[in-house]
C-alpha positions in Angstrom: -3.9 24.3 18.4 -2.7 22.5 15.2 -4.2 19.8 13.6 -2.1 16.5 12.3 -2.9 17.4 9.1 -1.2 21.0 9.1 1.9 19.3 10.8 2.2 16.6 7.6 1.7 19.3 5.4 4.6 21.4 7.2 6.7 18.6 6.9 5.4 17.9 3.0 6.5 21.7 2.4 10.1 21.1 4.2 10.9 18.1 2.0 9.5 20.1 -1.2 11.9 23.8 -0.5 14.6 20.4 0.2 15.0 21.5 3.5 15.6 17.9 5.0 16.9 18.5 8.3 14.2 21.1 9.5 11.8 18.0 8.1 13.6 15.6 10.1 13.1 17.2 13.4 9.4 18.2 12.3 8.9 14.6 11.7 10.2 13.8 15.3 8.5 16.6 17.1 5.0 15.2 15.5 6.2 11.6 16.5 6.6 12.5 20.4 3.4 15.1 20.3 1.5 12.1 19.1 3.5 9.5 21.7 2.3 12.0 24.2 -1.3 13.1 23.6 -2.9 10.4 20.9 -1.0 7.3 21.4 -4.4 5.1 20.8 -4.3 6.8 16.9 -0.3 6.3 16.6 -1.2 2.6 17.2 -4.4 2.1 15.6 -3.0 4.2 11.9 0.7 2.7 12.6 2.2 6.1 12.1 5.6 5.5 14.4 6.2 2.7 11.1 5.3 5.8 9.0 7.3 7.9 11.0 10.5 5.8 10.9 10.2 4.9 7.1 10.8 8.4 6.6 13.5 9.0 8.7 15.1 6.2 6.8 14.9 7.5 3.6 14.9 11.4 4.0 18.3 10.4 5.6 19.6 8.8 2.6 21.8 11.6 0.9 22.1 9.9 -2.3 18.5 9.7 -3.2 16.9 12.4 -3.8 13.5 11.5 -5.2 11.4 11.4 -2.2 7.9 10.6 -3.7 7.0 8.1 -2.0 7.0 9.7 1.3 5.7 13.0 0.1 2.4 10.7 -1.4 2.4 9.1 2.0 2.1 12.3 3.8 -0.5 13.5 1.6 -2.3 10.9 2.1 -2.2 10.9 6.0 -2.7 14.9 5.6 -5.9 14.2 4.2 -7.0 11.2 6.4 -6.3 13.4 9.6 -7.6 16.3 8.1 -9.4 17.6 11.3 -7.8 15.7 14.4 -6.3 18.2 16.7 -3.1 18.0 18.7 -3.0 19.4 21.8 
Protein backbone atom coordinates (compact mmCIF):
# COMPACT_ATOMS: atom_id res chain seq x y z
CA UNK A 1 0.00 0.00 0.00
CA UNK A 2 1.28 3.53 -0.60
CA UNK A 3 -0.14 6.54 0.43
CA UNK A 4 -0.60 9.84 -1.98
CA UNK A 5 1.59 11.44 0.02
CA UNK A 6 4.67 9.00 -0.40
CA UNK A 7 3.93 9.10 -4.27
CA UNK A 8 4.19 13.22 -4.31
CA UNK A 9 7.16 12.93 -2.39
CA UNK A 10 8.69 10.27 -4.93
CA UNK A 11 7.87 12.51 -7.61
CA UNK A 12 9.27 15.78 -5.35
CA UNK A 13 12.61 13.55 -5.02
CA UNK A 14 12.71 12.83 -9.02
CA UNK A 15 12.45 16.45 -9.94
CA UNK A 16 15.13 17.35 -7.05
CA UNK A 17 18.12 14.30 -8.36
CA UNK A 18 16.61 16.30 -12.05
CA UNK A 19 15.49 13.14 -13.11
CA UNK A 20 12.51 14.59 -15.13
CA UNK A 21 11.38 11.81 -17.29
CA UNK A 22 11.18 9.09 -14.37
CA UNK A 23 9.00 12.16 -12.73
CA UNK A 24 6.88 12.47 -15.69
CA UNK A 25 5.75 9.01 -15.79
CA UNK A 26 5.43 8.98 -11.81
CA UNK A 27 3.24 11.90 -12.21
CA UNK A 28 1.09 9.84 -14.83
CA UNK A 29 1.09 6.62 -12.98
CA UNK A 30 -0.34 8.59 -9.81
CA UNK A 31 -2.82 10.45 -12.17
CA UNK A 32 -4.47 7.08 -13.58
CA UNK A 33 -4.15 5.19 -9.91
CA UNK A 34 -6.17 8.15 -8.64
CA UNK A 35 -8.60 8.05 -12.10
CA UNK A 36 -9.01 4.51 -11.06
CA UNK A 37 -9.51 4.06 -7.27
CA UNK A 38 -10.27 7.83 -5.81
CA UNK A 39 -11.81 9.74 -8.55
CA UNK A 40 -14.31 11.54 -5.97
CA UNK A 41 -10.82 13.17 -4.34
CA UNK A 42 -9.19 13.91 -7.94
CA UNK A 43 -12.38 16.01 -8.44
CA UNK A 44 -13.13 17.40 -5.18
CA UNK A 45 -8.81 18.66 -4.66
CA UNK A 46 -8.65 19.34 -8.65
CA UNK A 47 -5.49 17.30 -8.90
CA UNK A 48 -5.80 16.20 -12.86
CA UNK A 49 -5.31 20.51 -13.12
CA UNK A 50 -2.45 19.86 -10.72
CA UNK A 51 -1.41 17.02 -12.56
CA UNK A 52 -1.32 18.63 -15.99
CA UNK A 53 0.28 21.92 -14.76
CA UNK A 54 3.17 19.87 -14.12
CA UNK A 55 3.43 18.10 -17.10
CA UNK A 56 3.38 21.42 -18.72
CA UNK A 57 6.14 22.82 -17.18
CA UNK A 58 8.51 19.84 -16.13
CA UNK A 59 8.36 19.43 -20.05
CA UNK A 60 9.71 22.79 -20.66
CA UNK A 61 13.50 22.10 -21.30
CA UNK A 62 14.59 25.57 -21.08
CA UNK A 63 13.34 26.25 -17.56
CA UNK A 64 14.88 24.83 -15.17
CA UNK A 65 13.70 26.32 -11.89
CA UNK A 66 10.83 24.12 -10.99
CA UNK A 67 9.73 25.70 -7.65
CA UNK A 68 6.62 26.19 -8.10
CA UNK A 69 5.64 22.77 -8.66
CA UNK A 70 7.97 21.22 -6.09
CA UNK A 71 5.97 23.79 -3.32
CA UNK A 72 2.85 22.47 -4.90
CA UNK A 73 3.64 19.00 -4.27
CA UNK A 74 4.70 19.65 -0.90
CA UNK A 75 1.92 21.07 -0.22
CA UNK A 76 -0.45 18.24 -1.52
CA UNK A 77 2.24 15.73 0.26
CA UNK A 78 1.20 17.12 3.38
CA UNK A 79 -2.59 17.64 2.76
CA UNK A 80 -2.78 13.75 1.74
CA UNK A 81 -0.55 12.79 4.29
CA UNK A 82 -2.49 9.58 5.22
CA UNK A 83 -4.90 8.70 2.23
CA UNK A 84 -4.02 5.36 0.88
CA UNK A 85 -3.99 4.15 -2.69
CA UNK A 86 -4.95 0.94 -3.38
Amino acid sequence: METISSALRLIYDLICKGDIDNALWEVSELEQDLIKNAPGLTEKYHLKTYFVKWRNRLMRTHNHNFSLVLEEIELLANKFENIVIY
